[in-house]
C-alpha positions as CSV (number, residue, x, y, z in Angstrom):
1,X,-1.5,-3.3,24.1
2,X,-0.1,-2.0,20.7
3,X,3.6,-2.8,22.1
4,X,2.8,-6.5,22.3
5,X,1.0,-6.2,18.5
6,X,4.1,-4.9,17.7
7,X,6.2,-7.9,19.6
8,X,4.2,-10.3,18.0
9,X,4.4,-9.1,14.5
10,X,8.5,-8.3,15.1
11,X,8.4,-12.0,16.5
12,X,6.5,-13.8,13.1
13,X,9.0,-12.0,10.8
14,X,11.8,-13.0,12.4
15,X,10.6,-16.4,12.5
16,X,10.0,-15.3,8.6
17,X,13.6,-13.9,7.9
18,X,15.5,-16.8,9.5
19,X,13.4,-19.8,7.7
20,X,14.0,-17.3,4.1
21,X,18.0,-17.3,5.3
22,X,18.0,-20.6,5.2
23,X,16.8,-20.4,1.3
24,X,19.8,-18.5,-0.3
25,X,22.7,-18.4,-1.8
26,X,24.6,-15.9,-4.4
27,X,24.6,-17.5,-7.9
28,X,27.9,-17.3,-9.5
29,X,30.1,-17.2,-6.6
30,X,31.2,-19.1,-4.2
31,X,28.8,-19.6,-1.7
32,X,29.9,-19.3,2.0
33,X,27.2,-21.4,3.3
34,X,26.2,-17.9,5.4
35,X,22.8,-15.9,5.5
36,X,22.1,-12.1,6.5
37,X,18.4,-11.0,7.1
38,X,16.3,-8.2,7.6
39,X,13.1,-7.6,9.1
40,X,10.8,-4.3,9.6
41,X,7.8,-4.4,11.4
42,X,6.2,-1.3,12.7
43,X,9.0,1.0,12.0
44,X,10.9,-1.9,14.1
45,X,14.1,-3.4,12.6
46,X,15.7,-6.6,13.1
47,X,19.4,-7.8,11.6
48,X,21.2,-10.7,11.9
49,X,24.6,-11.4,9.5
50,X,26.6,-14.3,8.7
51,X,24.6,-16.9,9.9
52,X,25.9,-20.2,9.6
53,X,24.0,-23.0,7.0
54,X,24.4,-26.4,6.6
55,X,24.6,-26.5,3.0
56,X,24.7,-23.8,-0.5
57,X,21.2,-23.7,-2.3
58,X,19.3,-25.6,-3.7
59,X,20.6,-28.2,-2.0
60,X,18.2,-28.6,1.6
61,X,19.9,-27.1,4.3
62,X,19.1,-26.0,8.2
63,X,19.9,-23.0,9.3
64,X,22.2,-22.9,12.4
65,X,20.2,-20.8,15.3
66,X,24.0,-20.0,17.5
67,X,24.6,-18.4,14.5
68,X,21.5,-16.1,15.0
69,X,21.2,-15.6,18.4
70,X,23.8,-13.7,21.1
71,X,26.3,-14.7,22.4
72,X,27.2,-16.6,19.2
73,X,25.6,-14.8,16.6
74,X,25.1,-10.9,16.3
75,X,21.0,-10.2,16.1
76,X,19.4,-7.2,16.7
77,X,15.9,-5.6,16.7
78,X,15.3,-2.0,17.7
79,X,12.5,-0.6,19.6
80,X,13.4,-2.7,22.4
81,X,12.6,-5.5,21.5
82,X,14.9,-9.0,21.7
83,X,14.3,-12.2,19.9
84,X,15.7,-15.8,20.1
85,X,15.3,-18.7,17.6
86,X,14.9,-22.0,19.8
87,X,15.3,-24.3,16.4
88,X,17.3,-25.3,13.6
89,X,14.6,-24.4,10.5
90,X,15.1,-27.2,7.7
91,X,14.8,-25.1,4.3
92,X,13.8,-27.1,0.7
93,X,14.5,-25.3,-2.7
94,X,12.3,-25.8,-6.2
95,X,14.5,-23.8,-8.6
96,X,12.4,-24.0,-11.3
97,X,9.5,-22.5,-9.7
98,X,11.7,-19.6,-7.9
99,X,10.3,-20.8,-4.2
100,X,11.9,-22.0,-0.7
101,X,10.1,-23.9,2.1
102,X,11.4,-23.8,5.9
103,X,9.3,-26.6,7.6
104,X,9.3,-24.8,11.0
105,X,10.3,-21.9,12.8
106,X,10.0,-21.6,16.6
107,X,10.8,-17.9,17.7
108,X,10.5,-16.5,21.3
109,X,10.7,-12.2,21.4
110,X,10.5,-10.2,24.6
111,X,9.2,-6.6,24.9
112,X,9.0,-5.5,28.5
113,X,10.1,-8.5,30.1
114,X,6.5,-10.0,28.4
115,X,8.1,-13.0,26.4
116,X,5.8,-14.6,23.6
117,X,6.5,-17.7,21.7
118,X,5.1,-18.6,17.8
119,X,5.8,-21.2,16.0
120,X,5.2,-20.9,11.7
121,X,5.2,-23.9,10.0
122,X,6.0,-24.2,5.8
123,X,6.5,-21.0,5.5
124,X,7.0,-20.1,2.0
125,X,9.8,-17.8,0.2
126,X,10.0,-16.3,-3.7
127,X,13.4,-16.1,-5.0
128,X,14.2,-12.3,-6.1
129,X,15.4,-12.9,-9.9
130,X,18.1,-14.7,-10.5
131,X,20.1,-13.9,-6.8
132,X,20.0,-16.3,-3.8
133,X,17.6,-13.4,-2.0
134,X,13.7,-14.4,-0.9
135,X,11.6,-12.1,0.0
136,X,8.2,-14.2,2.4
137,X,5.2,-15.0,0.9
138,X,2.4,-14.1,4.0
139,X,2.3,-16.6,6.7
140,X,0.6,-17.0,10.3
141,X,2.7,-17.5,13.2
142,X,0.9,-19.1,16.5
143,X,1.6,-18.7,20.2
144,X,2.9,-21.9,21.7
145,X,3.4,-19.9,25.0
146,X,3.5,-16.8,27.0
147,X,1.7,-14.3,28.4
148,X,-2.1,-13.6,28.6
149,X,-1.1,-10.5,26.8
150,X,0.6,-12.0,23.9
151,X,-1.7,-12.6,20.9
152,X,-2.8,-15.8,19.9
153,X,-1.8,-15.4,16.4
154,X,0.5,-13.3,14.4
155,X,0.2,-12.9,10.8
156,X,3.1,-11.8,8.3
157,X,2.5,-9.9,5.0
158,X,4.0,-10.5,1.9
159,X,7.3,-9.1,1.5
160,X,7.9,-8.3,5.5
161,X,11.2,-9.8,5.6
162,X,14.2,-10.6,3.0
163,X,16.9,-13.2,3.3
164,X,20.4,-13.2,1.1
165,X,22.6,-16.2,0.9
166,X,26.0,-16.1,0.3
């Protein structure tokens, strides 16, 4: 049972990193309209690069999922575990108060050919200083299907997942 725990909690912080993503771009520069995440969960890790935006921060953008998930996009957990993002999250910026806002993100992760899907919805992101990275705020993601042995809910902690436009 811990290896669906672990599934579930891999699965909300990916759902976490990718709405962050969605927050961020590099102040100063010339903003590529790209995000890279990270996630670790249970000594589990999960990467994504260049992922495709709609816009630069602060201006609202969605994040493109092709971007994220193979073929087109190049994300990886270890542990065994694969994910897939089956939206586009919208992401919302207030500047001034150093905070991002993804209105939902719908994840499917499979362990073990057991597949679970959560959906998160305003999930909330702090901006790190003055650079386009965002770190989550904690945030519960709940199952919208899969297996018996999937948990009903999965809840994030604070700082489980960091995003970095650029």
């Amino acid at each position: 049972m811990r290896q669906f725990s672990t599934l579930s909690c891999v699965t909300a912080l990916i759902i976490a990193a990718t709405a962050g993503a969605a927050t961020a771009a590099t102040s100063g520069t010339t903003a590529t309209q790209q995000v890279d995440g990270v996630i670790v969960v249970a000594g589990n890790t999960c990467t994504w690069t260049n992922a495709r935006t709609s816009a630069n921060p602060p201006t609202a953008l969605s994040i493109d999922r092709t971007s994220i998930n193979n073929p087109g996009g190049n994300l990886s957990c270890t542990g065994g575990i694969t994910a897939a993002l089956n939206n586009n999250p919208n992401v919302t910026f207030d500047d001034a108060a150093g905070h991002a806002t993804a209105d939902v993100i719908d994840i499917t992760g499979t362990m073990s050919g057991i597949s679970c899907r959560y959906k998160a919805t305003n999930t909330l992101w702090n901006r790190d200083t003055t650079t386009r990275k965002y770190v989550n705020q904690a945030f519960t993601a709940t199952k919208t299907s899969g297996s018996f042995l999937c948990p009903g809910s999965v809840s994030t902690a604070a700082g489980d997942a960091s995003l970095l436009f650029h």
